[in-house]
Each structure stands twice: as structure tokens, then as C-alpha cells.
C-alpha positions as CSV (number, residue, x, y, z in Angstrom):
1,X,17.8,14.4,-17.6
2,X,17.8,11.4,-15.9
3,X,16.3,9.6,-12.2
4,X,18.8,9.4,-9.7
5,X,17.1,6.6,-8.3
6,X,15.9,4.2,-11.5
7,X,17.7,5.5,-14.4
8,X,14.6,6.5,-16.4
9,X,14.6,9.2,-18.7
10,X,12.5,12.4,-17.2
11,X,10.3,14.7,-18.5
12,X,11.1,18.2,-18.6
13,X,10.4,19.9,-15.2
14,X,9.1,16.6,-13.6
15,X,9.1,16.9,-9.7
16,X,9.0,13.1,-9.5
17,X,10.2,9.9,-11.8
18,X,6.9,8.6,-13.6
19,X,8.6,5.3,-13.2
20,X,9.9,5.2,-9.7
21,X,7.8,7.7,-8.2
22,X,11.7,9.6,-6.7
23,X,11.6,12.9,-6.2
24,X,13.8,15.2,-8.7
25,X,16.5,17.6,-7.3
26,X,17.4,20.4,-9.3
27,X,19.6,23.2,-8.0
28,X,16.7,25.3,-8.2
29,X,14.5,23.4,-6.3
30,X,17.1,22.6,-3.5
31,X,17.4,25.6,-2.1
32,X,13.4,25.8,-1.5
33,X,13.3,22.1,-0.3
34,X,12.2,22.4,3.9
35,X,15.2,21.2,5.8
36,X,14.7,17.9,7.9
37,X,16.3,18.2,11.4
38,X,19.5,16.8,12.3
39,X,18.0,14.8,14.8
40,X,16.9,11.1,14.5
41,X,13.1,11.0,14.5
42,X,12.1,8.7,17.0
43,X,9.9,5.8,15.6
44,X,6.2,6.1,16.4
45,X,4.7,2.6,18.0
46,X,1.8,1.7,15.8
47,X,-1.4,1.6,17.1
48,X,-3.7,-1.4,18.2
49,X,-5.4,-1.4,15.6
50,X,-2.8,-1.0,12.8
51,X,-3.2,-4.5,11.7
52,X,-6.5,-4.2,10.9
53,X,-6.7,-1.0,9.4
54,X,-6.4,-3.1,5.9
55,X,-9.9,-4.3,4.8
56,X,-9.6,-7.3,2.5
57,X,-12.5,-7.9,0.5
58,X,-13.5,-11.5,-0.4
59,X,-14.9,-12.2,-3.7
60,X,-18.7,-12.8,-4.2
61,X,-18.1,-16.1,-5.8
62,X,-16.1,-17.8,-2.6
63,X,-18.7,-15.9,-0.1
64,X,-21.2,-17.9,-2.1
65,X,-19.0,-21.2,-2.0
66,X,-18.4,-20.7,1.4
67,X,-22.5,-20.1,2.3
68,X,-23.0,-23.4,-0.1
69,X,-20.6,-25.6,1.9
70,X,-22.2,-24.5,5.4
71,X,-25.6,-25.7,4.4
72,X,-24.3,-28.8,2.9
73,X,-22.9,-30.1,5.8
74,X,-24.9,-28.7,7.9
75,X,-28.2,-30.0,6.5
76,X,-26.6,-33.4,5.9
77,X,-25.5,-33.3,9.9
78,X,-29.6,-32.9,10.1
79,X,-30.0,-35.6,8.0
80,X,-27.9,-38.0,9.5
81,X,-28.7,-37.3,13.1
């Protein structure tokens, strides 16, 4: 059998394409699948604070560069002051 989605061959009784990640209908399955309502889901707004739900973590080395660089200029700012 193959995805619907990717074309990949599936293994027997996969519920989902180890390639694509799409879910597999077999008659069997369809008839237990929970029905989605006819209605058009109306979007949700996302909230404030969505965008910064994502933590990006900077790497050790460029914290350290970063560090390094402040004190450079700023003991040479001493120095030439």
C-alpha cells in the first residue's frame, strides 16, 4: 500500500506515512474516524504573546564573543577618555 499524500511505500497497518507524517485511510478505519462539522471553524486570533512563545537559544561561543566585544570597547572608551 501506498501514501496518498507522498507516494511512499507503507508499512502494514501504519496509521500514518513514516515519510510524510499523512494519516492512512482504510475502509476500516473510516467508518470510526470522528466526523468534523460541516461548519467553517472560525480562526482563533493568536495571542499576545504568540511571537514569543519560541525561545531561541544562542550558542555559548557568540555569548562569549559578544561579552568579549563589550569590554573591549568599553574599557578602551575608559582608556581613551
Amino acid at each position: 500500500m501506498k501514501c496518498l499524500e507522498c507516494g511512499a511505500e507503507l508499512l502494514e497497518n501504519a496509521r500514518f506515512c513514516s515519510k510524510c507524517g499523512h494519516t492512512v485511510a482504510t475502509p476500516d478505519r473510516e467508518s470510526t474516524a470522528p466526523q468534523m462539522p460541516s461548519e467553517t471553524p472560525v480562526p482563533r486570533k493568536p495571542s499576545p504573546g504568540a511571537a514569543y512563545a519560541k525561545r531561541v537559544r544562542i550558542p555559548t561561543s557568540t555569548r562569549a564573543a559578544a561579552v568579549g566585544i563589550i569590554l573591549l570597547v568599553a574599557f578602551g572608551a575608559g582608556l581613551g577618555g
